[in-house]
MDAnalysis code that builds the backbone (N, CA, C; Angstrom):
import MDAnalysis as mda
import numpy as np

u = mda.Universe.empty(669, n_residues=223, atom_resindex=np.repeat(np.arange(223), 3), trajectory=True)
u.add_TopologyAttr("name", ["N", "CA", "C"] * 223)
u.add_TopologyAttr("resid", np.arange(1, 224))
u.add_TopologyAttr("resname", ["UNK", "UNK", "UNK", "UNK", "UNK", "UNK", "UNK", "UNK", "UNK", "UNK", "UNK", "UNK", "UNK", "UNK", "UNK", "UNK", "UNK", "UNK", "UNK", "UNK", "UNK", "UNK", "UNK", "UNK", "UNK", "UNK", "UNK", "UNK", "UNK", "UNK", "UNK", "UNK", "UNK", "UNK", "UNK", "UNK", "UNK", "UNK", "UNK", "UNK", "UNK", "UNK", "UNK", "UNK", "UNK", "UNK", "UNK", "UNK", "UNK", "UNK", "UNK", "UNK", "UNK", "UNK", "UNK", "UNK", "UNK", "UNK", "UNK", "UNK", "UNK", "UNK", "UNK", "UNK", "UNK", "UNK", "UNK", "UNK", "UNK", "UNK", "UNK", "UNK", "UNK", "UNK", "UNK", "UNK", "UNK", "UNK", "UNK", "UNK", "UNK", "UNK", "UNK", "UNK", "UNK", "UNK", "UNK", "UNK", "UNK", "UNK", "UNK", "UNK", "UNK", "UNK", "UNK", "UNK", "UNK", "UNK", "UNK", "UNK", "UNK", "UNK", "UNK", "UNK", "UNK", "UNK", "UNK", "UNK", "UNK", "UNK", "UNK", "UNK", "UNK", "UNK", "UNK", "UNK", "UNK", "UNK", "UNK", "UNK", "UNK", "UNK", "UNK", "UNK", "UNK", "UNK", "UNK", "UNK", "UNK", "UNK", "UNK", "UNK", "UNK", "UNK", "UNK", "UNK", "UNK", "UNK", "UNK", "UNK", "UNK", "UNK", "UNK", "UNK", "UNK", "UNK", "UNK", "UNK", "UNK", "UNK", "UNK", "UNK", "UNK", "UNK", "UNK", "UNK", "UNK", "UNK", "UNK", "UNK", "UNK", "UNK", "UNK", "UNK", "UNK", "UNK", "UNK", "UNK", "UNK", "UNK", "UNK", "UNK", "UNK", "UNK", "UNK", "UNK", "UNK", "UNK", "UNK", "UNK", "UNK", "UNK", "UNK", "UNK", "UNK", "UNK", "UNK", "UNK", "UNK", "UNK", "UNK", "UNK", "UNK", "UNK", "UNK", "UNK", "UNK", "UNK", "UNK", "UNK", "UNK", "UNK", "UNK", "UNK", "UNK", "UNK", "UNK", "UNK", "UNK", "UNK", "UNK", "UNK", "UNK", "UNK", "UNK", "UNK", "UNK", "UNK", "UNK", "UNK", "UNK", "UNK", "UNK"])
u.atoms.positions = np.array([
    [2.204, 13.512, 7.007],
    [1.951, 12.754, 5.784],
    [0.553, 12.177, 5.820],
    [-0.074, 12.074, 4.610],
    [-1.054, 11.339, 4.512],
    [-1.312, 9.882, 4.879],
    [-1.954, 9.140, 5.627],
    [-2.116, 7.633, 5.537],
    [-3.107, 7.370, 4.407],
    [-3.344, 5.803, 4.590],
    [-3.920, 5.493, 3.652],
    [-5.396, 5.413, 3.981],
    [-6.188, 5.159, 3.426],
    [-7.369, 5.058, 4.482],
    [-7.983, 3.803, 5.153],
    [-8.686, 3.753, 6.331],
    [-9.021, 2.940, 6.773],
    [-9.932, 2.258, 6.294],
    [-10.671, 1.113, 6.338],
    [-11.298, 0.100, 6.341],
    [-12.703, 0.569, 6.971],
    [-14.138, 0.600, 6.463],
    [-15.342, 0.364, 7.602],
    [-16.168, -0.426, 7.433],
    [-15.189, -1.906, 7.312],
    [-15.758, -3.056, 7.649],
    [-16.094, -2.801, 9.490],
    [-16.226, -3.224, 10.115],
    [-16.515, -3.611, 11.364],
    [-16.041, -4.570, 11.689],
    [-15.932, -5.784, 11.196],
    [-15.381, -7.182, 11.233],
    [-13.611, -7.528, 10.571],
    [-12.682, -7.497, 11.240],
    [-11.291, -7.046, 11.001],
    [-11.018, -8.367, 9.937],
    [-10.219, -8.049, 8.966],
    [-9.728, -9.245, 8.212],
    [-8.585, -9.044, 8.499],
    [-8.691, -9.842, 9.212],
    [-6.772, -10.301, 9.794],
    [-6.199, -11.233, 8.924],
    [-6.869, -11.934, 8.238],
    [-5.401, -13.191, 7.341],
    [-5.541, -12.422, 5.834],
    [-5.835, -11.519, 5.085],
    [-5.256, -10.355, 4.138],
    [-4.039, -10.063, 4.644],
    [-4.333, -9.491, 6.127],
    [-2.820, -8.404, 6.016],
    [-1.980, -9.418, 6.733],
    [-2.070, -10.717, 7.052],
    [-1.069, -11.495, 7.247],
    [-0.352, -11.864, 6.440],
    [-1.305, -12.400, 5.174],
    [-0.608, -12.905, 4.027],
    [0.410, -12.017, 3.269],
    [-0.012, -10.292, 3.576],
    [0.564, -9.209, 3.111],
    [2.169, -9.221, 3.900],
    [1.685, -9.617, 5.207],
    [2.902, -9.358, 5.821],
    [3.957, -10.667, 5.815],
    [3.098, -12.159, 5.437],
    [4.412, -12.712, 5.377],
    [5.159, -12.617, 3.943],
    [4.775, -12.474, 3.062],
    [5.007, -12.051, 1.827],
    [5.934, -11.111, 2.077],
    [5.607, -10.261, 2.671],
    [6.999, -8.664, 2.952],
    [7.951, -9.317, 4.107],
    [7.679, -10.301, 4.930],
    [9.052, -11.096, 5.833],
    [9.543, -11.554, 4.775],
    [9.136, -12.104, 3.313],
    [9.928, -12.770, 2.908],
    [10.360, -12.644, 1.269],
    [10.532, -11.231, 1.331],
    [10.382, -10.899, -0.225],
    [12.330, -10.781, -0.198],
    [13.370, -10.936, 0.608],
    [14.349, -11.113, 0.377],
    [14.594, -12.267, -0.768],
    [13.618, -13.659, -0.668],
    [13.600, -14.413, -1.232],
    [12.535, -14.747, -2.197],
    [11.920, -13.942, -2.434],
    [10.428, -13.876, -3.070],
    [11.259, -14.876, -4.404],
    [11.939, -14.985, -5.170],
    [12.373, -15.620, -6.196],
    [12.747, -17.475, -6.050],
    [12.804, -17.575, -5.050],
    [13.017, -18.471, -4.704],
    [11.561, -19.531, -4.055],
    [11.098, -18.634, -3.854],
    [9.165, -19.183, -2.868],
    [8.175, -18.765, -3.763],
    [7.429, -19.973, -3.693],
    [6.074, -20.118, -4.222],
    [5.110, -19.658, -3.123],
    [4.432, -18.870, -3.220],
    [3.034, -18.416, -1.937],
    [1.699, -19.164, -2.658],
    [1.479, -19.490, -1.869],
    [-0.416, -20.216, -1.575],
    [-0.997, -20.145, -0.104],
    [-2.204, -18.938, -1.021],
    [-2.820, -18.589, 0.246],
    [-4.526, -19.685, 0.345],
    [-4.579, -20.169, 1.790],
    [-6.151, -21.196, 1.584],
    [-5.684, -22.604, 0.885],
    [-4.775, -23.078, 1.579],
    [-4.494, -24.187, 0.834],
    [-5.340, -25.735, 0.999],
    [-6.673, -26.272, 0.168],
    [-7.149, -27.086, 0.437],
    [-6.378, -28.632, 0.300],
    [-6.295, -29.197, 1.520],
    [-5.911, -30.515, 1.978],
    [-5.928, -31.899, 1.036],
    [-7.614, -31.874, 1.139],
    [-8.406, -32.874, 0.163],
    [-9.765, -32.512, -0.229],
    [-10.603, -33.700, -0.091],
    [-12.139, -33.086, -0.695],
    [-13.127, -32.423, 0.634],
    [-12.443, -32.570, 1.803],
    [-13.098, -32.469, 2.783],
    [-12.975, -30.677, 3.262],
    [-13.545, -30.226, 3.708],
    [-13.150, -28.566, 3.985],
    [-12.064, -28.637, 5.134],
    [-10.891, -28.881, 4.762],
    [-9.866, -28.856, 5.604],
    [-8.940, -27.803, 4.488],
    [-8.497, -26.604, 5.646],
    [-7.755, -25.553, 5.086],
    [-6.438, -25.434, 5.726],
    [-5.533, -25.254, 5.340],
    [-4.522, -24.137, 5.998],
    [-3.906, -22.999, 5.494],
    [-3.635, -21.972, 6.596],
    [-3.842, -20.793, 5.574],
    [-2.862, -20.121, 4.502],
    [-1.524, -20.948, 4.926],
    [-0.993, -20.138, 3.952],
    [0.120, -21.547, 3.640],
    [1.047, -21.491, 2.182],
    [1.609, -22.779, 1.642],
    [2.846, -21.773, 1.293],
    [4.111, -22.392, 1.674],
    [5.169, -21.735, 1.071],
    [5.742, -23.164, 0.399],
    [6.354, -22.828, -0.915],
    [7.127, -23.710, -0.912],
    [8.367, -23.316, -1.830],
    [9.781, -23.913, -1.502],
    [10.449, -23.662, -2.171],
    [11.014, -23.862, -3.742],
    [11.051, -23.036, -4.255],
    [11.008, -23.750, -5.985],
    [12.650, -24.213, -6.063],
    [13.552, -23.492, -5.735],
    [14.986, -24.191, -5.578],
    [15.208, -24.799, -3.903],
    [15.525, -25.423, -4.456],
    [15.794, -26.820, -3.028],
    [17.207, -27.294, -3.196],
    [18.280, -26.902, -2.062],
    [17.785, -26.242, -1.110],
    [18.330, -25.056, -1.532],
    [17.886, -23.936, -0.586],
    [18.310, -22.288, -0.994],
    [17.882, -21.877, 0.645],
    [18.851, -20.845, 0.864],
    [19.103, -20.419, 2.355],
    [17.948, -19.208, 2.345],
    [17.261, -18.797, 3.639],
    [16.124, -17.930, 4.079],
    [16.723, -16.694, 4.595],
    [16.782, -16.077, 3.637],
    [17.202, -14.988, 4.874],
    [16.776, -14.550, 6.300],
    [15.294, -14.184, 5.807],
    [14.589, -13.893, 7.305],
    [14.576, -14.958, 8.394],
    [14.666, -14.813, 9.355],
    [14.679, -15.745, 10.524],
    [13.740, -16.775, 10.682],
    [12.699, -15.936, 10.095],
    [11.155, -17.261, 10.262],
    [11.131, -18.047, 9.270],
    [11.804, -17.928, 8.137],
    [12.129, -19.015, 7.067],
    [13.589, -19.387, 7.324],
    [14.169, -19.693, 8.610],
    [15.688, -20.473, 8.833],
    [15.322, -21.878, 9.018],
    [14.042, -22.231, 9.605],
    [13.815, -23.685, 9.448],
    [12.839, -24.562, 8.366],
    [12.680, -23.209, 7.494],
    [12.003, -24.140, 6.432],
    [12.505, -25.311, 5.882],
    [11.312, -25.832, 5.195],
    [12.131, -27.122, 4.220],
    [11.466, -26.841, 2.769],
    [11.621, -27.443, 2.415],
    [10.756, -27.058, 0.804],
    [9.506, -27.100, 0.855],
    [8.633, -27.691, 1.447],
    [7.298, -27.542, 2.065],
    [7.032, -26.898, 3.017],
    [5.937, -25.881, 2.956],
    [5.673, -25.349, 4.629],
    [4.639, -24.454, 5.099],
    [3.890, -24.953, 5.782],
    [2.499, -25.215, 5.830],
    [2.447, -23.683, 7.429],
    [1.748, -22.827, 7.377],
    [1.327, -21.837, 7.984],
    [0.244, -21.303, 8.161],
    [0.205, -21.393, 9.693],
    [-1.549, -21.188, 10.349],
    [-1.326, -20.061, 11.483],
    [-2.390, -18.923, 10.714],
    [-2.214, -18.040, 11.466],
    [-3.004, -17.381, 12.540],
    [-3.081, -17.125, 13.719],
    [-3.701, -17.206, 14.774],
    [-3.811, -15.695, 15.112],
    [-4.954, -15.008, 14.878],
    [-5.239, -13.448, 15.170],
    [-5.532, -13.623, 16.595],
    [-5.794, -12.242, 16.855],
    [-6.199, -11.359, 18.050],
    [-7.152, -12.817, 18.888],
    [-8.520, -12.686, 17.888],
    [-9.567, -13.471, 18.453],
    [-9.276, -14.971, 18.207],
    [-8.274, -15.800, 17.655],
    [-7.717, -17.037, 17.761],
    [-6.910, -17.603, 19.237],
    [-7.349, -18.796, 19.336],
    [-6.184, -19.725, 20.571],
    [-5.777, -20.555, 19.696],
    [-4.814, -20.553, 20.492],
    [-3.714, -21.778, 19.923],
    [-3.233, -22.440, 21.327],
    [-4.319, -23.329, 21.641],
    [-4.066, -24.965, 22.745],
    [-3.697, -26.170, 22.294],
    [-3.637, -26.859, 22.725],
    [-3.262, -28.094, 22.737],
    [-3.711, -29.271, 21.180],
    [-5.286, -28.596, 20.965],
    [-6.034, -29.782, 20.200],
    [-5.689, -28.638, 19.014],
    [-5.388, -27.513, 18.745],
    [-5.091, -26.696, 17.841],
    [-3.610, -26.516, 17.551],
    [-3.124, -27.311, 18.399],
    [-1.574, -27.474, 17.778],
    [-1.568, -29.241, 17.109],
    [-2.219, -29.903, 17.412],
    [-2.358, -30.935, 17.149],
    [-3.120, -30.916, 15.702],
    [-4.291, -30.371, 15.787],
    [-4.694, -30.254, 14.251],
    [-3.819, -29.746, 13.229],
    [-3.016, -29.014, 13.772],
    [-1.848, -28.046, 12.905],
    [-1.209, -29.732, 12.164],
    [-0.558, -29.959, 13.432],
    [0.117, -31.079, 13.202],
    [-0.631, -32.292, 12.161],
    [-1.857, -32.330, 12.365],
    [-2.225, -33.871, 11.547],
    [-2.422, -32.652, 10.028],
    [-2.797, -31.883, 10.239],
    [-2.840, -30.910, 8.709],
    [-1.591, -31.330, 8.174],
    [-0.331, -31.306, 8.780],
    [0.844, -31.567, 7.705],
    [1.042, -32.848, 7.295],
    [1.002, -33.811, 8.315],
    [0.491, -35.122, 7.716],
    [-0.115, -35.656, 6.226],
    [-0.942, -34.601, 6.511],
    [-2.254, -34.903, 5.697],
    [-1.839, -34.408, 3.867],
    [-0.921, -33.614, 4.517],
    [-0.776, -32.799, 3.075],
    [0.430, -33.492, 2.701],
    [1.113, -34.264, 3.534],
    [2.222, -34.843, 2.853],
    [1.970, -36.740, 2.482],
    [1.215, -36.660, 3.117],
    [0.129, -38.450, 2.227],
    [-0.602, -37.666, 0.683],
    [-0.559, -36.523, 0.645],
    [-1.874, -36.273, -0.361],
    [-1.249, -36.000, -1.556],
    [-0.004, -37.001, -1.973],
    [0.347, -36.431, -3.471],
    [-0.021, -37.842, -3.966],
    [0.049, -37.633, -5.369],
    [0.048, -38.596, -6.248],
    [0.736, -39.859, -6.313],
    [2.112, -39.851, -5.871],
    [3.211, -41.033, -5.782],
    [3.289, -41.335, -4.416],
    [3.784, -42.192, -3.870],
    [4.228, -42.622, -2.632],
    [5.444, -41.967, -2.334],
    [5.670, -41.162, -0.830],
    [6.598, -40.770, -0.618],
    [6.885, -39.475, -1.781],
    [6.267, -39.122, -2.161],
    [6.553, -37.568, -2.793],
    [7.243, -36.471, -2.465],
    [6.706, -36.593, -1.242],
    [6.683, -35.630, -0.705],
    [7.726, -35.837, 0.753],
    [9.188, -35.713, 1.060],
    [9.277, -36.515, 2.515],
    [9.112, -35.607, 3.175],
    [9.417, -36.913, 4.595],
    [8.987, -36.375, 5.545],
    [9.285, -34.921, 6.176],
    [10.878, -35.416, 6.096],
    [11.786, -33.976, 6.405],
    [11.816, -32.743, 5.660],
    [10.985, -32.679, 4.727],
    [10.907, -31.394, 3.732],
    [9.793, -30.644, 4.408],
    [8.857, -31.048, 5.026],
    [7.415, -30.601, 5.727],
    [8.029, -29.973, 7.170],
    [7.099, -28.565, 7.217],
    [7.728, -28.046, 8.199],
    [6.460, -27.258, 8.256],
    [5.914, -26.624, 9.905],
    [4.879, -26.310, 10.225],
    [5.055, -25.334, 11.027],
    [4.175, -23.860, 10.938],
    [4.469, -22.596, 11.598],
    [3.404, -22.288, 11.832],
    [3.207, -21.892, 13.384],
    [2.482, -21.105, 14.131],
    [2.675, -19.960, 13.918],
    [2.223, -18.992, 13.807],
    [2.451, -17.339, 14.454],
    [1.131, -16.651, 14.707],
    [1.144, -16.149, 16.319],
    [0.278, -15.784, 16.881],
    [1.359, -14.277, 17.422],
    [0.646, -13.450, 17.960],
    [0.834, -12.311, 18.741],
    [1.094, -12.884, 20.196],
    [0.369, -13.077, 20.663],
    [0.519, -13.451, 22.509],
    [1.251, -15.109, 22.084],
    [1.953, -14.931, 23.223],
    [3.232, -16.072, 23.666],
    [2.078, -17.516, 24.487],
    [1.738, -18.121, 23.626],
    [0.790, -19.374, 24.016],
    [1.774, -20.371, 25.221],
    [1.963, -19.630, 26.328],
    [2.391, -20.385, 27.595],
    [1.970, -21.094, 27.989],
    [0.277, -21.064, 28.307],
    [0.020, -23.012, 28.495],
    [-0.039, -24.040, 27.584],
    [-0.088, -23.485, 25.953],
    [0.189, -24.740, 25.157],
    [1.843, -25.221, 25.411],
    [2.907, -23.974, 25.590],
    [4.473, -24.284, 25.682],
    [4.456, -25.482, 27.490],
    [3.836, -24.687, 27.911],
    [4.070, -25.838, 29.692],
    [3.555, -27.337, 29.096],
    [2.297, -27.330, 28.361],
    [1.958, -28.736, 27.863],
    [2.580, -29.460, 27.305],
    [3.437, -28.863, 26.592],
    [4.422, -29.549, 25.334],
    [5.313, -29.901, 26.136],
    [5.540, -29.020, 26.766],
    [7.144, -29.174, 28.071],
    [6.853, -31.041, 28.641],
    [5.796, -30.691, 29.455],
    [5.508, -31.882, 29.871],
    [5.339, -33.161, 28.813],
    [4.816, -33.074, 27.738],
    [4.762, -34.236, 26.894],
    [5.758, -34.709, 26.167],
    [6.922, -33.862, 27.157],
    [8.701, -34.565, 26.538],
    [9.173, -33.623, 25.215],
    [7.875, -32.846, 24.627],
    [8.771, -31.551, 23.487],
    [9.758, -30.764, 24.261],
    [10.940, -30.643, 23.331],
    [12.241, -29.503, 23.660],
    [11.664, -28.170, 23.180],
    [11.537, -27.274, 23.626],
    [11.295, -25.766, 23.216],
    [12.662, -25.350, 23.471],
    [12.936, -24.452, 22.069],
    [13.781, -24.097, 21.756],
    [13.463, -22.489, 21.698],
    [13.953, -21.213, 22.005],
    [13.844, -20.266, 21.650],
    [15.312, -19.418, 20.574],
    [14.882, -19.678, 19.127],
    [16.227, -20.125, 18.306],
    [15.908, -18.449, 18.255],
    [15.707, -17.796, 18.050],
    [15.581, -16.454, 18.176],
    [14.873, -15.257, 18.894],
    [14.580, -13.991, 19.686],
    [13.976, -13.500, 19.973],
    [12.356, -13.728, 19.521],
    [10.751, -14.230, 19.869],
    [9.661, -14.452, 19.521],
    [10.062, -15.820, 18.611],
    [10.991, -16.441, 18.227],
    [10.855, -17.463, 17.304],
    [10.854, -18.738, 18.416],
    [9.967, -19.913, 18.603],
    [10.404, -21.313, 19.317],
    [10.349, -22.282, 18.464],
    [11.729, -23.052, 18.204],
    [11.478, -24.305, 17.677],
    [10.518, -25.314, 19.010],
    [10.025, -26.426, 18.253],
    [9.111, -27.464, 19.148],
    [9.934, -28.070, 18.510],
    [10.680, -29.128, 19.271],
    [11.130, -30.512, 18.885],
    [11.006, -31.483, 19.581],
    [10.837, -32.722, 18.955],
    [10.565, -34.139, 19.570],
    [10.820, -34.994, 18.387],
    [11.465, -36.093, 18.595],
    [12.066, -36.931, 17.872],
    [10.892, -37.370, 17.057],
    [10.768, -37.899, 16.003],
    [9.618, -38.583, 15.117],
    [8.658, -37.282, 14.590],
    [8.779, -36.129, 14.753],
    [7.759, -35.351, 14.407],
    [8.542, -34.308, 13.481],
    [7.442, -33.848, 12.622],
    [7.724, -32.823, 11.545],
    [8.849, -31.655, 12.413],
    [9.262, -30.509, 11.419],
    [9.994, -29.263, 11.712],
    [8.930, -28.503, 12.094],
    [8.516, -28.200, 13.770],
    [7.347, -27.216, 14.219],
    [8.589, -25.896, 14.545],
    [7.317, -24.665, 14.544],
    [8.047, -23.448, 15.458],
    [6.753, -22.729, 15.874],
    [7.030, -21.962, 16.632],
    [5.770, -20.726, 17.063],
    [6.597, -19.843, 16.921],
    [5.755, -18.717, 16.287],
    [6.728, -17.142, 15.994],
    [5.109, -16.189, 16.817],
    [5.832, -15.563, 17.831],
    [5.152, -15.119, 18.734],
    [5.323, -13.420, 18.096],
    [4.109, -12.646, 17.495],
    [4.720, -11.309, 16.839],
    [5.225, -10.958, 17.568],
    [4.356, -10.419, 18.666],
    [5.140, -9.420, 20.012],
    [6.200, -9.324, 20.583],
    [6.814, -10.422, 20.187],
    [8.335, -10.291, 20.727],
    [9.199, -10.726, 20.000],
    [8.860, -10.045, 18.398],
    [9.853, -10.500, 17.721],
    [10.319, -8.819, 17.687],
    [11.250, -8.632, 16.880],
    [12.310, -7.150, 16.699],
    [11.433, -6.114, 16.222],
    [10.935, -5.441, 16.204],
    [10.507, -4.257, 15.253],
    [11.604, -4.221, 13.876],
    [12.597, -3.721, 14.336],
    [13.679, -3.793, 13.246],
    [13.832, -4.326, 12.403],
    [13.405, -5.956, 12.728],
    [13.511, -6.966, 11.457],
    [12.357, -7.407, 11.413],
    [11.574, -7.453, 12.519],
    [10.068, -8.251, 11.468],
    [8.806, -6.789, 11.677],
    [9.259, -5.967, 11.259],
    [8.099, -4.859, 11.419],
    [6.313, -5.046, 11.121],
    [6.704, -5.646, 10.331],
    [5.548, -6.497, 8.784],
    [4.558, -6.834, 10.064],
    [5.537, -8.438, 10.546],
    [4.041, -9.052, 11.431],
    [4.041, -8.167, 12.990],
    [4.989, -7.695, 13.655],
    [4.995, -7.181, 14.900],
    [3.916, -5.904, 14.862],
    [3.653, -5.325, 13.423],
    [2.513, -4.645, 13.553],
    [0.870, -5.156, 13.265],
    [1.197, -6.285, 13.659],
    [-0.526, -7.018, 13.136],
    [-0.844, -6.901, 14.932],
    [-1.066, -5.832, 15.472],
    [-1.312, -5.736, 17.180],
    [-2.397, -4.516, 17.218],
    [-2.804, -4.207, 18.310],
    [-3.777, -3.048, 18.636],
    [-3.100, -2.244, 19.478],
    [-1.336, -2.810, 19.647],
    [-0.767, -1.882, 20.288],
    [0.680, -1.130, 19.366],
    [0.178, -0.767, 18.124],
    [1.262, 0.196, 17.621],
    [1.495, 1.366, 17.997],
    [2.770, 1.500, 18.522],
    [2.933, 3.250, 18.681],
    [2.835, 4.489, 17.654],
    [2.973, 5.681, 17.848],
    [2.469, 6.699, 16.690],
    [3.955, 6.117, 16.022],
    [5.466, 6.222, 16.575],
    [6.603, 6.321, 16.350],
    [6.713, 5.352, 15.038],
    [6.097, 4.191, 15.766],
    [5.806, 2.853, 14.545],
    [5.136, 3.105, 13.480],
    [3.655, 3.470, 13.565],
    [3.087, 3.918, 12.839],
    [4.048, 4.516, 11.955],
    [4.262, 5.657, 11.811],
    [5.109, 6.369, 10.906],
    [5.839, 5.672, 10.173],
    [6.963, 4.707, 10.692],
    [7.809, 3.885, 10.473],
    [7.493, 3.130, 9.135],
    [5.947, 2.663, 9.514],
    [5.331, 1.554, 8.882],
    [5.502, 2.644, 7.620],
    [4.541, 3.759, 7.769],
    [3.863, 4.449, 6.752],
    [5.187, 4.485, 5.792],
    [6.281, 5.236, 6.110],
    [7.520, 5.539, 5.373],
    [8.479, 4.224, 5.091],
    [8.317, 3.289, 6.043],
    [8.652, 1.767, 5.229],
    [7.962, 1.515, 3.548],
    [6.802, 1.545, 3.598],
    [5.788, 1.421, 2.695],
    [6.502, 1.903, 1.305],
    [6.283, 3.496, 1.680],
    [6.685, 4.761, 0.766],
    [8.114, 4.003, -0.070],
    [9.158, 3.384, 0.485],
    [9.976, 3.516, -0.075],
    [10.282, 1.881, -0.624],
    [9.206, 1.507, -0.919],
    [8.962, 0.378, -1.540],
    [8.968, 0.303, -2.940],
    [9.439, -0.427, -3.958],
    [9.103, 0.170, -5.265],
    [8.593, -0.977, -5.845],
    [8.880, -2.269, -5.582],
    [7.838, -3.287, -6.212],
    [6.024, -2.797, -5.794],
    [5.442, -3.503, -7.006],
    [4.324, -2.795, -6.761],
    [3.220, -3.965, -6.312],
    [3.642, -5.293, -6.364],
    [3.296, -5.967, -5.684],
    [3.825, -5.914, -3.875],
    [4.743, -5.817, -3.566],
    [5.245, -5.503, -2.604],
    [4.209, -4.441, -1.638],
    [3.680, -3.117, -2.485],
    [3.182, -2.332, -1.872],
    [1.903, -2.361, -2.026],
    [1.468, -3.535, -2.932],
    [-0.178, -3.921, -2.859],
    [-0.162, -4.926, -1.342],
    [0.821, -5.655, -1.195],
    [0.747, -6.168, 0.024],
    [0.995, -5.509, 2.014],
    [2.034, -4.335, 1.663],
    [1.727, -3.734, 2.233],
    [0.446, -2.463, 3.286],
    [-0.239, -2.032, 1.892],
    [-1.559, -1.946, 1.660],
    [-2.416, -2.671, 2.747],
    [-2.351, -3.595, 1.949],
    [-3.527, -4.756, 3.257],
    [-3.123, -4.752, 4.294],
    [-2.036, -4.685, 4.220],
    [-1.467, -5.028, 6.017],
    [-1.493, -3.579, 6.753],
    [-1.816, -2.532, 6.216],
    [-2.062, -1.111, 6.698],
    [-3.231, -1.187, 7.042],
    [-4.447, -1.687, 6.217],
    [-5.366, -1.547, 6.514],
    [-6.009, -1.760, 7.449],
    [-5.898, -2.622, 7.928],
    [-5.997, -3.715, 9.467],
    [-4.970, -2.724, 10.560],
    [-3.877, -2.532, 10.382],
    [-3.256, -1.595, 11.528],
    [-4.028, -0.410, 11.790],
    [-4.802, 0.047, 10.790],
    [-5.377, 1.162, 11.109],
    [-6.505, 1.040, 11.566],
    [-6.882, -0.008, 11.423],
    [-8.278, -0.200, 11.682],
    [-8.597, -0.795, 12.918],
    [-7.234, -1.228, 13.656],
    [-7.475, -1.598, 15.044],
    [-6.791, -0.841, 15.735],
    [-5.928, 0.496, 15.118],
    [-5.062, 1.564, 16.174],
    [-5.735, 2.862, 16.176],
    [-6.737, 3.349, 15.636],
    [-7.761, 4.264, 15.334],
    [-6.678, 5.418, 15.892],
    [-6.779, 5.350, 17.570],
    [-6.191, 6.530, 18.040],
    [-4.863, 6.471, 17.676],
    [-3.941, 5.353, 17.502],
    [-2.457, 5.979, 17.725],
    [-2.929, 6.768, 16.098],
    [-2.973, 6.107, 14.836],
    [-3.473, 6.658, 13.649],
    [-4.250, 8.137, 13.501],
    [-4.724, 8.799, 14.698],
    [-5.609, 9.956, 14.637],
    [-4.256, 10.785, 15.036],
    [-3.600, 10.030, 15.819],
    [-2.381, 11.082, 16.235],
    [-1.288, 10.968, 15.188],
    [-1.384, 10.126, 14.555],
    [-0.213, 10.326, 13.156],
    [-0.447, 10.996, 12.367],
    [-2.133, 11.687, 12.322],
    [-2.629, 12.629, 10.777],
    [-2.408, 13.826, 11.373],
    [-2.141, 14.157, 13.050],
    [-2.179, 15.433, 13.620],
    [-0.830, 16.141, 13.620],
])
């Protein structure tokens, strides 16, 4: 089969085909979620990258990475060339803060509706040993999914791609430089049998970037 074609940027845009791919984790519920991608804070250049929020409250997630949402929920996404330590889980953290002081009324917004997601590829083990020690419970509520809990603090998780399912989160487990041809394919004919056409404009992006960092497994999928 034909792929689509690659990208010759040089410089990878990884939060396109993220946004592509959480959009496709979560188009079970697409009717139910509002997406905002670049969501500015206040007047200051403070971003985060992606805003879900729920328009019916409450309404159940299908996908696993939306089981701890709340009606607010604030997502920062950490590519290849991103860390996620200690002072970068912490900024995560005062970001939700920030966005839940920043409405119009007092208390608008509560506390418990705000909920904050990591997802990186590699499993951030010395930020998890740090947390360990600073009295956070790590929770591993699913294969690649960790709740962070500690009493007084927002709904955190880290969704680690690499070790989440192929099966069920294909979308982000292929934002890697290690897709197989087998996957590849997978992806390609996932795509194909898509019929929203937003759906497969988002898919799209998120191809583009797989291909553009799997060159070879991709040379062996056109052969």
């Amino acid at each position: 089969k034909e792929t689509m074609p690659m990208t010759k940027d040089k410089k990878v845009q990884w939060h396109p085909a993220f946004y592509g791919a959480m959009h496709l984790e979560l188009r079970e519920n697409k009717e139910d979620l509002e997406f905002t991608e670049e969501v500015i804070l206040n007047t200051l250049p403070l971003r985060v990258d992606m805003l879900v929020v729920k328009k019916k409250y409450p309404c159940e997630i299908q996908n696993e990475i939306g089981r701890k949402f709340g009606k607010h929920n604030l997502i920062e996404y950490k590519s290849l060339d991103d860390s996620l330590n200690y002072d970068v889980f912490f900024k995560g953290v005062a970001y939700s803060y920030l966005y839940k002081s920043n409405e119009t009324h007092v208390d608008e917004i509560a506390l418990e509706d705000v909920t904050l997601t990591f997802v990186r590829e590699r499993k951030p083990i010395k930020l998890l040993k740090k947390l360990q020690k600073e009295k956070f419970h790590i929770e591993e509520k699913w294969p690649g999914i960790y709740y962070i809990i500690k009493e007084g603090y927002i709904k955190i998780q880290i969704v680690v791609s690499k070790e989440l399912s192929w099966e069920n989160h294909g979308w982000l487990n292929s934002l890697s430089e290690k897709v197989s041809v087998q996957q590849a394919i997978q992806l390609i004919e996932t795509t194909e049998r898509l019929e929203n056409l937003d759906d497969r404009n988002y898919a799209e992006s998120l191809w583009d970037v797989v291909a553009t960092i799997n060159k070879e497994t991709i040379e062996k999928v056109r052969e």
